[in-house]
N, CA, C and O atoms as a GROMACS GRO file, in nm:
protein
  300
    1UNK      N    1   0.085  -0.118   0.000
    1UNK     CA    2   0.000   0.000   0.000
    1UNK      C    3   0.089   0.124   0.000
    1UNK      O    4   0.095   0.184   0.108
    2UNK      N    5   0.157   0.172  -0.100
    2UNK     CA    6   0.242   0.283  -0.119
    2UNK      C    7   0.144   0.404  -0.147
    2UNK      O    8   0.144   0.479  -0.049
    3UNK      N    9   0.092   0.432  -0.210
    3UNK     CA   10  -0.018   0.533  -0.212
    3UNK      C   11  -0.129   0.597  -0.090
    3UNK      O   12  -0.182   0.512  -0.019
    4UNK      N   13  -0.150   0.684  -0.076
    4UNK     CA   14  -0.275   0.707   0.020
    4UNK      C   15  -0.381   0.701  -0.059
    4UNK      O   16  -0.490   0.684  -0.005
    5UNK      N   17  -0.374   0.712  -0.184
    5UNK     CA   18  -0.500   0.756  -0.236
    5UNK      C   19  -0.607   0.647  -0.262
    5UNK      O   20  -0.572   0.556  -0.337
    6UNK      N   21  -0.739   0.643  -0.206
    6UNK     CA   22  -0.801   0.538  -0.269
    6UNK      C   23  -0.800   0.457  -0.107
    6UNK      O   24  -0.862   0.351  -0.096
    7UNK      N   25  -0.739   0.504  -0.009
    7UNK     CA   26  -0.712   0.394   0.105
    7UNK      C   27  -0.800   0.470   0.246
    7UNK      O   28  -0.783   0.577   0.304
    8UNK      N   29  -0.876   0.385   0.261
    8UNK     CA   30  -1.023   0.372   0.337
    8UNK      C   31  -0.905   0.301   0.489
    8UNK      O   32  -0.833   0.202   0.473
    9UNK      N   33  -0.912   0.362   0.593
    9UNK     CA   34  -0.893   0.331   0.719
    9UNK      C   35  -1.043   0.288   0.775
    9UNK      O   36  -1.147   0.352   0.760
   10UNK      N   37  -1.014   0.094   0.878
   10UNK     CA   38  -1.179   0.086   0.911
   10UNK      C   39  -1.100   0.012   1.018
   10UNK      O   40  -1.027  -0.087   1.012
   11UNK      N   41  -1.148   0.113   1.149
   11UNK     CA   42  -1.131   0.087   1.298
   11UNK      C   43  -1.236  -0.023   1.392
   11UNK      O   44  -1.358  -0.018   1.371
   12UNK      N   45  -1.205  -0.078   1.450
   12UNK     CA   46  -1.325  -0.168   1.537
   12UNK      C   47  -1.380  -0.262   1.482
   12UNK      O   48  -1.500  -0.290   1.477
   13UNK      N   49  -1.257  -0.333   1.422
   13UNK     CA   50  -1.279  -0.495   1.365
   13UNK      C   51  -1.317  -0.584   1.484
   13UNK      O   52  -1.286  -0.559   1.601
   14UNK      N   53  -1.374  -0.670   1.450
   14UNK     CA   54  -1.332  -0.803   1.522
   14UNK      C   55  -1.223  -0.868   1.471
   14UNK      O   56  -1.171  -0.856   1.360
   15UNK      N   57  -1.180  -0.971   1.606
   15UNK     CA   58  -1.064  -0.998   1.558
   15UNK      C   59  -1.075  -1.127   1.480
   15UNK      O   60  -0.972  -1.188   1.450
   16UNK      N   61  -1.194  -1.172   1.446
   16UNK     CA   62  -1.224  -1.254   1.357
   16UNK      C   63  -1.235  -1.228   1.212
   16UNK      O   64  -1.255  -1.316   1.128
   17UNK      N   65  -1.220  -1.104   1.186
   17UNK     CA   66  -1.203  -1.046   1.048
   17UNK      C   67  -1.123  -1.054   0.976
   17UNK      O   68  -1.074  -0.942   0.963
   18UNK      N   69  -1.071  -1.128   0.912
   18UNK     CA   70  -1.010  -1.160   0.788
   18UNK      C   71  -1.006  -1.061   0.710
   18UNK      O   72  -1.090  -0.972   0.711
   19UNK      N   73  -0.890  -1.067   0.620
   19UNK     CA   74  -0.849  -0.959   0.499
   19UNK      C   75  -1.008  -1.024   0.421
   19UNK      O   76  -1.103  -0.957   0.380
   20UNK      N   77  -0.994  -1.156   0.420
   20UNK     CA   78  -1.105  -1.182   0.233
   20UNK      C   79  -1.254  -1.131   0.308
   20UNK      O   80  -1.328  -1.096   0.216
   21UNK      N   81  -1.308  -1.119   0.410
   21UNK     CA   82  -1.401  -1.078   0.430
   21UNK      C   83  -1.438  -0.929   0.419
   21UNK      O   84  -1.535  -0.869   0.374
   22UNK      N   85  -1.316  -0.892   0.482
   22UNK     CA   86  -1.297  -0.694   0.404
   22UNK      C   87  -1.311  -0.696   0.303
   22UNK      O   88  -1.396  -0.616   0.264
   23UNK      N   89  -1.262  -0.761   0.222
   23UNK     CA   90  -1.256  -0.736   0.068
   23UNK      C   91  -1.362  -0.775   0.014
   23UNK      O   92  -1.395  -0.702  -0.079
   24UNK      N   93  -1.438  -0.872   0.037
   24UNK     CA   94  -1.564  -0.912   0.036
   24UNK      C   95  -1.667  -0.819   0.043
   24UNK      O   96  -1.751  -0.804  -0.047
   25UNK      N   97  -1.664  -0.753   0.149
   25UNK     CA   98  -1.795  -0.678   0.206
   25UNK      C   99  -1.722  -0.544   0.112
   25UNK      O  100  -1.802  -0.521   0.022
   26UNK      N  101  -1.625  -0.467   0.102
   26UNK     CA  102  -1.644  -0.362   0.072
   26UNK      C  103  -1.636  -0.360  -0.092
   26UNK      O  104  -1.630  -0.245  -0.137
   27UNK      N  105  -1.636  -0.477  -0.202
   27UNK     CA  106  -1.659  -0.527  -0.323
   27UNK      C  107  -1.776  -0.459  -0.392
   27UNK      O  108  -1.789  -0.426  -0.510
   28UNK      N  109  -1.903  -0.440  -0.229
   28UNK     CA  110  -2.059  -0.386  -0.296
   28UNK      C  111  -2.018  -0.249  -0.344
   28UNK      O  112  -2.088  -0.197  -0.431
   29UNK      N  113  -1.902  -0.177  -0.294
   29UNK     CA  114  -1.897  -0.032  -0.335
   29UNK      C  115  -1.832  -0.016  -0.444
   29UNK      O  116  -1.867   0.080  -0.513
   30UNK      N  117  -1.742  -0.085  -0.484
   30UNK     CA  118  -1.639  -0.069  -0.627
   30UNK      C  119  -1.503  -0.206  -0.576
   30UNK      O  120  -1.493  -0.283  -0.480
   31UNK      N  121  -1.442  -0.185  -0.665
   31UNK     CA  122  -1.324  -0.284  -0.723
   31UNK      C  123  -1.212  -0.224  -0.600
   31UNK      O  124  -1.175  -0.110  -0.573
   32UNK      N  125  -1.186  -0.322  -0.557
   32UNK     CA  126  -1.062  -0.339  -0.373
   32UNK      C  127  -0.951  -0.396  -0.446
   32UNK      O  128  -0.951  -0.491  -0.523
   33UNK      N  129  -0.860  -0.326  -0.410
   33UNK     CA  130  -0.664  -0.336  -0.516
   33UNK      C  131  -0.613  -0.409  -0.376
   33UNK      O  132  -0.511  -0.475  -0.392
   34UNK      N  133  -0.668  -0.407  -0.241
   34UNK     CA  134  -0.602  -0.501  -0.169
   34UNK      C  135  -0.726  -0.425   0.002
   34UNK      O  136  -0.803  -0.330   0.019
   35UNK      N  137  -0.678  -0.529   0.079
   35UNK     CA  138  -0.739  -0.529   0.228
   35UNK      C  139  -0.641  -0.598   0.300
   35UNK      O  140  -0.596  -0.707   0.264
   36UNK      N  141  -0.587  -0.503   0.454
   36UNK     CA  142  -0.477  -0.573   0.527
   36UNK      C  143  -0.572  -0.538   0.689
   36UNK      O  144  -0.646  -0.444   0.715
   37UNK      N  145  -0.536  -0.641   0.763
   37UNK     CA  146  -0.576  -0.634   0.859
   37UNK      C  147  -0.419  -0.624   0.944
   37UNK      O  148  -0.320  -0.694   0.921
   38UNK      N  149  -0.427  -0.550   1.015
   38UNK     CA  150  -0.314  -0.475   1.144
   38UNK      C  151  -0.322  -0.608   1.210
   38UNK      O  152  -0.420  -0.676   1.240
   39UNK      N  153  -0.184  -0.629   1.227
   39UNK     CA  154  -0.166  -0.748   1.369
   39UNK      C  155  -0.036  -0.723   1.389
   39UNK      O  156   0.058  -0.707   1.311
   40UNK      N  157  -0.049  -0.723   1.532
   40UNK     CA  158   0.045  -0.737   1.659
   40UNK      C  159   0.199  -0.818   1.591
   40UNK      O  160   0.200  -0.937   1.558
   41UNK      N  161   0.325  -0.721   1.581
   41UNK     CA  162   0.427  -0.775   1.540
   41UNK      C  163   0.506  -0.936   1.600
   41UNK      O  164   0.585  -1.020   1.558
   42UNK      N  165   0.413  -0.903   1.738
   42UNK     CA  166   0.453  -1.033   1.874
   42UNK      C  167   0.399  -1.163   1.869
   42UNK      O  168   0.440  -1.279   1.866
   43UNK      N  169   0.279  -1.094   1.870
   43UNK     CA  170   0.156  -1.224   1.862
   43UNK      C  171   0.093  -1.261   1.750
   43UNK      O  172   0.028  -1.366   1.750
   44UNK      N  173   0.102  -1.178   1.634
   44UNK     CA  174   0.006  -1.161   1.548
   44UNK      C  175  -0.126  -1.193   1.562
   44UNK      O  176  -0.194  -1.233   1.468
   45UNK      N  177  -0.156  -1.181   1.647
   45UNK     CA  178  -0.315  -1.144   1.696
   45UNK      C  179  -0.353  -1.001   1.610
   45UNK      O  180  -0.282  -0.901   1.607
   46UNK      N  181  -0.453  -1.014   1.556
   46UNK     CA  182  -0.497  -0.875   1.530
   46UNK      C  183  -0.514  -0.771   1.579
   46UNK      O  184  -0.576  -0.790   1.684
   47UNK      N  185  -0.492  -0.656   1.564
   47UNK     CA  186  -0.514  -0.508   1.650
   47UNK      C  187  -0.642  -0.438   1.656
   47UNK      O  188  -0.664  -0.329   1.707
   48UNK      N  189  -0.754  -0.546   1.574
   48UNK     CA  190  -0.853  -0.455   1.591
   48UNK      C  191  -0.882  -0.342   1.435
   48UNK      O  192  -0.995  -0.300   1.410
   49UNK      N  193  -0.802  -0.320   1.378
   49UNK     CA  194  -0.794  -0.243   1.264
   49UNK      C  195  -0.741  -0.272   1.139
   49UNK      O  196  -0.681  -0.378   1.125
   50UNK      N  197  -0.755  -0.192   1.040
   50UNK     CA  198  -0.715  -0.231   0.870
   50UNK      C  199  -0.743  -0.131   0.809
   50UNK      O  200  -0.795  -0.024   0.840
   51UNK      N  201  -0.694  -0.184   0.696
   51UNK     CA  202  -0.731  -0.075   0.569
   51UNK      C  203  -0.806  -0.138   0.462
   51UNK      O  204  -0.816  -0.257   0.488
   52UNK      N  205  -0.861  -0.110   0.358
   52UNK     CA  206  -0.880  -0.104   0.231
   52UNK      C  207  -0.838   0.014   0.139
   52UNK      O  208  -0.835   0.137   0.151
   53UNK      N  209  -0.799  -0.106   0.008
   53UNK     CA  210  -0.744   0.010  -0.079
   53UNK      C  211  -0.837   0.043  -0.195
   53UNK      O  212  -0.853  -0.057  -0.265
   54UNK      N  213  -0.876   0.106  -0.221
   54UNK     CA  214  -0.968   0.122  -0.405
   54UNK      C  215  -0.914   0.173  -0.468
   54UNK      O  216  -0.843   0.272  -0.454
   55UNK      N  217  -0.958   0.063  -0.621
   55UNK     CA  218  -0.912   0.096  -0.728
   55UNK      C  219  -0.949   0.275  -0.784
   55UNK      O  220  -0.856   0.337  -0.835
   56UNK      N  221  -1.034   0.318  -0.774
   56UNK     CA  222  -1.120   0.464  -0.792
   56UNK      C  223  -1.149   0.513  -0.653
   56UNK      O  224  -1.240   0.472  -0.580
   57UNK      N  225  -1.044   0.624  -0.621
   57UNK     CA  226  -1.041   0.681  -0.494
   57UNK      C  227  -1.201   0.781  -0.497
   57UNK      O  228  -1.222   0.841  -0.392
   58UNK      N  229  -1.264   0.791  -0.565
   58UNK     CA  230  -1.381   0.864  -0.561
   58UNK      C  231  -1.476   0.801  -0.492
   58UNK      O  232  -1.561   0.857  -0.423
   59UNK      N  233  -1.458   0.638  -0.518
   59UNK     CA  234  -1.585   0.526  -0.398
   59UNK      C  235  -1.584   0.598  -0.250
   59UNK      O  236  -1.688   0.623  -0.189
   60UNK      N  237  -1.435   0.633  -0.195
   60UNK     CA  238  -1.473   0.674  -0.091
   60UNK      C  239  -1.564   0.755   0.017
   60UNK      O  240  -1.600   0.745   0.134
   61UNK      N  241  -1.580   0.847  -0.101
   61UNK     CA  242  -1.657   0.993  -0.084
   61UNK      C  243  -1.828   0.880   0.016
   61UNK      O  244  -1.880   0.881   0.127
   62UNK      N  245  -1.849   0.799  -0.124
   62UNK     CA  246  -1.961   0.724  -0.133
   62UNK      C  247  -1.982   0.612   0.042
   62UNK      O  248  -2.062   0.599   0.135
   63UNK      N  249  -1.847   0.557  -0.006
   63UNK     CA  250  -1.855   0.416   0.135
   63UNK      C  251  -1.851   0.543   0.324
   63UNK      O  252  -1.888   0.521   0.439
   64UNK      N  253  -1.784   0.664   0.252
   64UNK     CA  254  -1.767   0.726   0.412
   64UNK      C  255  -1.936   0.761   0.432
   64UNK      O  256  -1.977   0.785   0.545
   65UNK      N  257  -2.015   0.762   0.330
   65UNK     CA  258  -2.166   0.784   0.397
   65UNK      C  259  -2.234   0.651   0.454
   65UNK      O  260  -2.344   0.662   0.508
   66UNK      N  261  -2.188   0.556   0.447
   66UNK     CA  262  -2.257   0.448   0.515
   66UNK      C  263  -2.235   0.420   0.655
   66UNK      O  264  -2.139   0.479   0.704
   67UNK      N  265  -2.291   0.353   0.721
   67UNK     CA  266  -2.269   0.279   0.822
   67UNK      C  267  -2.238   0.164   0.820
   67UNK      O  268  -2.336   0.100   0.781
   68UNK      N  269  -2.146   0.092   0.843
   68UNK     CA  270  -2.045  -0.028   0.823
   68UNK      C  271  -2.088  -0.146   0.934
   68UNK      O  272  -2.067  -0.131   1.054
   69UNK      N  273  -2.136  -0.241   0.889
   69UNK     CA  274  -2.117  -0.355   1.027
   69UNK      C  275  -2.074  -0.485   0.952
   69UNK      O  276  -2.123  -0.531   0.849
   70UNK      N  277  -1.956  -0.540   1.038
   70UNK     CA  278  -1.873  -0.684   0.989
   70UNK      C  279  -1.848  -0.745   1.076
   70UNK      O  280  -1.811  -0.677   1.172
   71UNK      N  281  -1.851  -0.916   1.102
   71UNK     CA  282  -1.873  -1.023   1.176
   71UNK      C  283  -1.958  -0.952   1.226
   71UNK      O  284  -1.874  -1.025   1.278
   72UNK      N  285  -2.053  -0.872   1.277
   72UNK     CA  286  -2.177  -0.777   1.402
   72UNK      C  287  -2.102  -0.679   1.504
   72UNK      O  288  -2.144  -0.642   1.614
   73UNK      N  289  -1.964  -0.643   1.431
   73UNK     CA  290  -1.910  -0.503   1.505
   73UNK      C  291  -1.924  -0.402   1.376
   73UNK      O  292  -1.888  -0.423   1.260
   74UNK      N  293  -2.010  -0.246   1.452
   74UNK     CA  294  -2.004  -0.171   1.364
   74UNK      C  295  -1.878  -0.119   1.370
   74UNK      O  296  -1.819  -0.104   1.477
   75UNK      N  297  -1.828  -0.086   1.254
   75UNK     CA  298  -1.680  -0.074   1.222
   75UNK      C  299  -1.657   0.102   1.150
   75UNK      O  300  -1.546   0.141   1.115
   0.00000   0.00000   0.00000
């Protein structure tokens, strides 16, 4: 993820959240160039957070008006 542009920060994962399920769920808005979920350099337990990247940084405008819920944490 060298670019900012196009890259959606989404806080208050579960830690059951998987990258393919990010990428999954945020697919309904436009075309995802990648999804990383943050984990712990120690444990690699997840941190709770991630990104998504889009192909057309303009989806964002669109996905920041929604309300987000994944595994049943709104995110």
């Amino acid at each position: 993820m060298d670019s900012d542009q196009g890259k959606l920060f989404i806080g208050g994962i579960s830690w059951e959240t998987t990258e393919e399920k990010l990428k999954e769920y945020f697919e309904n808005y436009g075309d995802v160039v990648q999804t990383v979920v943050i984990r712990d350099k120690t444990t690699s337990r997840p941190r709770g957070f991630g990104f998504a990247v889009f192909v057309d940084p303009s989806i964002l405008d669109r996905v920041l008006q929604d309300k987000h819920t994944i595994d049943a944490r709104m995110v």
